[in-house]
Phi, psi and omega in degrees: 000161185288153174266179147183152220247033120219171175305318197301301177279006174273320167310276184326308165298334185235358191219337173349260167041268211259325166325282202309291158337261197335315171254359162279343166302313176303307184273358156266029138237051176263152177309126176309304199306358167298343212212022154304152138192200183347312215256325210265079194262004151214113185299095146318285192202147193225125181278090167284160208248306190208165223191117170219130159312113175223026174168137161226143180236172184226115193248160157253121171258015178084166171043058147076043192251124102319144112233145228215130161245109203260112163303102178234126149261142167265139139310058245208120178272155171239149177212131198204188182267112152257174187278357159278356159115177192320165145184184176225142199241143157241124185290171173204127184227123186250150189245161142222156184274103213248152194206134162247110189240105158310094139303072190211102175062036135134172167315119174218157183055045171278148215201088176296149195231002188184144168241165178188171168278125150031097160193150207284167195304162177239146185226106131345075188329290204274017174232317188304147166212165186302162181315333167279357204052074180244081194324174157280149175227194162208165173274298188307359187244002187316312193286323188291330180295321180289305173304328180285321160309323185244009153312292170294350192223330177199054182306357178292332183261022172246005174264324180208135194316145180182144144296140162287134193261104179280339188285305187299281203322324193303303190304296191322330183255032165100342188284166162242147206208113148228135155310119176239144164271101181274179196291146175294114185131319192266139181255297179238197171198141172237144195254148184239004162203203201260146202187124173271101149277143151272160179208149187280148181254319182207086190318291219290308154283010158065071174242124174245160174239192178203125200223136191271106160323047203283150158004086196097020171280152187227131172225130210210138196275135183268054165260327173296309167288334176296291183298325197248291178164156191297350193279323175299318174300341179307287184326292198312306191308282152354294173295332169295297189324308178328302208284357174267340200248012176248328200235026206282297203332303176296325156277338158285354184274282193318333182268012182263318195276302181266073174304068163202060161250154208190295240191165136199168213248141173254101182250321188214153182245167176264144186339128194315336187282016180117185176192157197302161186315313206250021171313163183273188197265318192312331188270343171283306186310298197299323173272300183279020142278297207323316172306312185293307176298343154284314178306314188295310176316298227235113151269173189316297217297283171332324191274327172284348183268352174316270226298317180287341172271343157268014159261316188281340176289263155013299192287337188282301189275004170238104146314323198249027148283126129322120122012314182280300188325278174343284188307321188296307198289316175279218178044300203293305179302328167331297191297304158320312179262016168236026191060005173265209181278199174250334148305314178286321167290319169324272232304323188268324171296009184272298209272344133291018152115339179293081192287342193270344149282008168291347250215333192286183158038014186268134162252157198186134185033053188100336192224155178266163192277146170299143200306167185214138186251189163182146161010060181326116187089003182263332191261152181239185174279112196102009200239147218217134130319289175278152184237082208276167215308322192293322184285331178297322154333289205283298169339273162336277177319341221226320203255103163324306189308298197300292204312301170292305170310322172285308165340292162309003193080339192285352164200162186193154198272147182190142177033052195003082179192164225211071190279190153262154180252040150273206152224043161272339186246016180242130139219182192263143198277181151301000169243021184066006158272133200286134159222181191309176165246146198298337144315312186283312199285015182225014189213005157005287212278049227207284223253325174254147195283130201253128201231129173269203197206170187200090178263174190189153172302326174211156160330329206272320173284073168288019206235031189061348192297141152204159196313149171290146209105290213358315202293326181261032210195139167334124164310086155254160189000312160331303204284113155279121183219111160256149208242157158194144199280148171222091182284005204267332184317121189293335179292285194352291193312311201295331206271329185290345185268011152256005170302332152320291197298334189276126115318143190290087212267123147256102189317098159207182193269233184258303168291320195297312174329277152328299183293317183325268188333335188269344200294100160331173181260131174099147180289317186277319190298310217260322187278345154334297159311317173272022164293285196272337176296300186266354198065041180260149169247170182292342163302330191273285175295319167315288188305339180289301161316302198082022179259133205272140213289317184358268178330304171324268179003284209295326170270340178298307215266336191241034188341336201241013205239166187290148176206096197302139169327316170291337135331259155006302190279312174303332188307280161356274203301306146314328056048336200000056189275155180287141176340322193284314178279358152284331191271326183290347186278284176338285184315298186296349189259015180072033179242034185267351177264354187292106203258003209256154201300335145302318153316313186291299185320321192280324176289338180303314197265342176293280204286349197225338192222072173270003185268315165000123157309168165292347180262343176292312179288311173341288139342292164309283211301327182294310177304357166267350169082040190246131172288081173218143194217105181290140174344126190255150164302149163253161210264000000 
């Protein structure tokens, strides 16, 4: 069969004809003085000659109805009374061409239903579709599209909160669902023609068939359930419906153009907040299902009368919860009774105006964080409390300002944010690290610094892309979010102006508090004690260190004598003493004025990694590129 690389020459090649009739008709009975002009003051008879396709536009008129609206120049001889007697001229005039087409397992009934003069199209929100036949969608019409899907397919769920039952919406609408061992990365796929796949027969024994598709096959990797959880498979199951129940009109036009379009596969999407104009049509499909298919699992209204009857319920029966904890339980309970993840529930109560669910579910450097509230309206779009420890590293350490403020104490990283260091918003945990306080964690904007943020699956998707899914599914390791300070941010500002006021706080408990208070004066003196404190002998910290007992001796006994930097830190650190008596060691050994991008690191690994080894900071410190270089053991 013939190819053709747009609609405009599939017309032209096939309807030329019937085109050509149709507007030659037209236009000999058009008033002659139409087609007057200078030259010409009275029109005999007017010829069309030739006719080219230069735009086609497209409604969906229901039930697998096109109109096609065909943009045409004409050719056109004119022959009239000039002041020099008959003569004949050639004209150019665009038309347009009106077409009714059935579109299902190819063009049928095709029917010009109207000619006109030119004029430009009025273009129809909810009918017009794009040169692929691609519906329109707006983010801003999203709830409605989504309530209008199951307004046709499950209107029960717009009457009262309920999981959807997706497997029933699959059949209702015509579909078929088999498990396939599909490509690693892609969770499903729909098919729009015939096409021989395997499908699992029996999943657990990895028994397969070989099977022909028809129209409306669905094939979906039962990896989604194994691997992730039944709300992704809802969701995937859901996002294939989307594309069948939206998308047939684009794969039956390309099998019209090319005929070897059969199916499409879902692997990755482009970021939820949209994409670009000129995107190809396939990554405009993949965002409204992404779009669609949570909204269709959660519809608005139901999901807001949910989610307020587990709040209110909550509040009564735990009274002495945080705000936040409460929102994390409601989220959680969200997420069960409508089947999805707990990530895709946080994410549709956000986007239902509950700005106090940024704070639930956050993960960060491996773990998830305890919840946190703020302020309504203190965070914009893209923008984050959290920061995980390498951007924190680097942010800090890149912002003069932040940097002496940490350097000093005045802020400090904790429950990965970047706080003030008092102690209404600091204490310390049962292992001596510092974290928020049950106060900060319900006043976030109060106390921590606003980062803006930029995310991806990986460093290597500079293109914005990340795995399909994304929305539905556990925050993992993959996910990169570089952070970057915003000192123009009015909380940022507000918290630096209070840099007067922060005093150098140290967080510790009631014995740190104590041993403080008992620490001799002087570095050899003070480190002796904590010697003799912990039961390290010098022999012990020389292995520990990679410090020579010598040397040790020589800072015990010679309190005033030089002492590399690099030592010191090593010393500490071997001691595996809490941050506050690593830093008073450091200080008596003359480095507490020290400012420098090594000085920041090290206090960064004092306060967040006291437990390490010297090789484990080590490590760190290469990986940061910071030119320090701790005592190495000798062979």
């Amino acid at each position: 069969m013939a190819k053709y690389e747009s609609f405009k020459a599939y017309l032209e090649d096939n309807f030329i004809d019937d085109m050509m009739a149709r507007l030659s008709s037209f236009v000999v009975t058009q008033p002659k003085d139409s087609f007057e002009n200078d030259v010409i003051s009275y029109v005999t008879w007017v010829s069309l000659q030739d006719i080219h396709v230069s735009g086609v536009t497209f409604k969906d008129m229901g039930n697998d109805e096109l109109e096609i609206r065909a943009t045409v120049d004409a050719d056109i001889e004119v022959a009239g009374k000039t002041r020099y007697g008959q003569e004949t001229f050639e004209d150019c005039k665009c038309y347009n061409i009106f077409f009714r087409a059935l579109l299902q397992n190819g063009l049928h009934n095709v029917r010009i239903t109207n000619v006109s003069e030119y004029d430009v199209s009025r273009y129809e929100r909810d009918r017009s579709l794009s040169q692929n036949l691609v519906p329109y969608m707006y983010e801003e019409d999203v709830e409605r599209h989504a309530e209008d899907f199951l307004r046709r397919h499950y209107p029960k769920a717009l009457m009262q909160p309920m999981a959807l039952p997706v497997e029933e919406i699959v059949a209702s609408m015509g579909m078929k669902l088999y498990f396939a061992p599909l490509e690693e990365g892609v969770f499903g796929k729909t098919y729009f023609g015939s096409e021989k796949v395997i499908v699992y027969t029996n999943i657990l024994r990895k028994e397969t068939c070989e099977i022909v598709t028809e129209p409306g096959t669905m094939l979906i990797n039962p990896n989604v359930y194994f691997m992730y959880n039944i709300g992704t498979a809802n969701n995937t199951i859901i996002h294939e419906c989307v594309h069948w129940d939206r998308h047939r009109k684009p794969f039956e036009l390309q099998k019209i153009l090319q005929g070897d379009c059969n199916h499409i596969s879902c692997e990755i999407v482009e970021v939820y907040e949209g994409i670009p104009q000129d995107a190809p049509a396939l990554k405009w499909m993949e965002w409204q299902a992404n779009q669609l298919a949570p909204r269709i699992l959660m519809p608005a209204e139901m999901t807001k009368r949910k989610l307020d009857e587990c709040l209110h319920r909550l509040h009564a029966e735990y009274p002495m919860m945080r705000n936040a904890e409460l929102m994390e339980l409601a989220v959680g309970e969200l997420a069960t009774f409508f089947m999805v993840s707990a990530i895709a529930a946080k994410i549709r109560v956000i986007e239902l105006g509950y700005d106090e669910a940024h704070g639930v579910q956050v993960f960060s450097d491996g773990k998830y964080l305890p919840p946190f509230s703020f302020a309504k309206g203190t965070l914009g779009k893209n923008q984050t409390f959290v920061i995980d420890e390498k951007n924190a590293i680097f942010v800090i350490f890149m912002d003069p300002v932040l940097r002496e403020l940490f350097i000093d104490g005045k802020i400090i990283y904790a429950n990965s944010m970047v706080c003030l260091n008092t102690a209404k918003y600091i204490e310390l945990n049962e292992n001596d690290m510092p974290i928020l306080t049950r106060y900060a964690l319900e006043h976030v904007d109060e106390c921590c610094f606003v980062f803006d943020r930029n995310i991806s699956a990986s460093t290597s998707y500079s293109d914005t892309f990340y795995r399909r899914c994304f929305l539905c599914r556990d925050v993992t390791s993959d996910t990169f979010i570089e952070a970057n300070y915003n000192p123009n941010h009015k909380d940022n500002q507000g918290k630096i102006t209070r840099r007067d006021e922060l005093s150098k706080v140290v967080v510790s408990s009631g014995k740190i508090a104590e041993i403080m208070e008992e620490l001799p004066q002087g570095f050899g003196k003070t480190l002796k004690y904590h010697m003799e404190r912990l039961d390290v002998n010098e022999s012990e910290l020389s292995y520990r260190s990679n410090i020579s007992t010598q040397t040790i001796s020589k800072y015990i006994n010679q309190g005033s004598c030089e002492k590399k930097y690099a030592n010191v830190v090593a010393i500490c650190k071997a001691l595996y003493m809490n941050p506050v008596f690593m830093e008073d060691l450091l200080a008596k050994a003359g480095f507490d004025k020290k400012y420098d991008q090594v000085a920041y690191f090290v206090k960064f690994l004092i306060w967040n990694h006291p437990d390490d080894s010297v090789e484990e900071w080590q490590s760190k410190i290469d990986d940061a590129h910071v030119n320090l270089k701790l005592p190495e053991r000798k062979e």
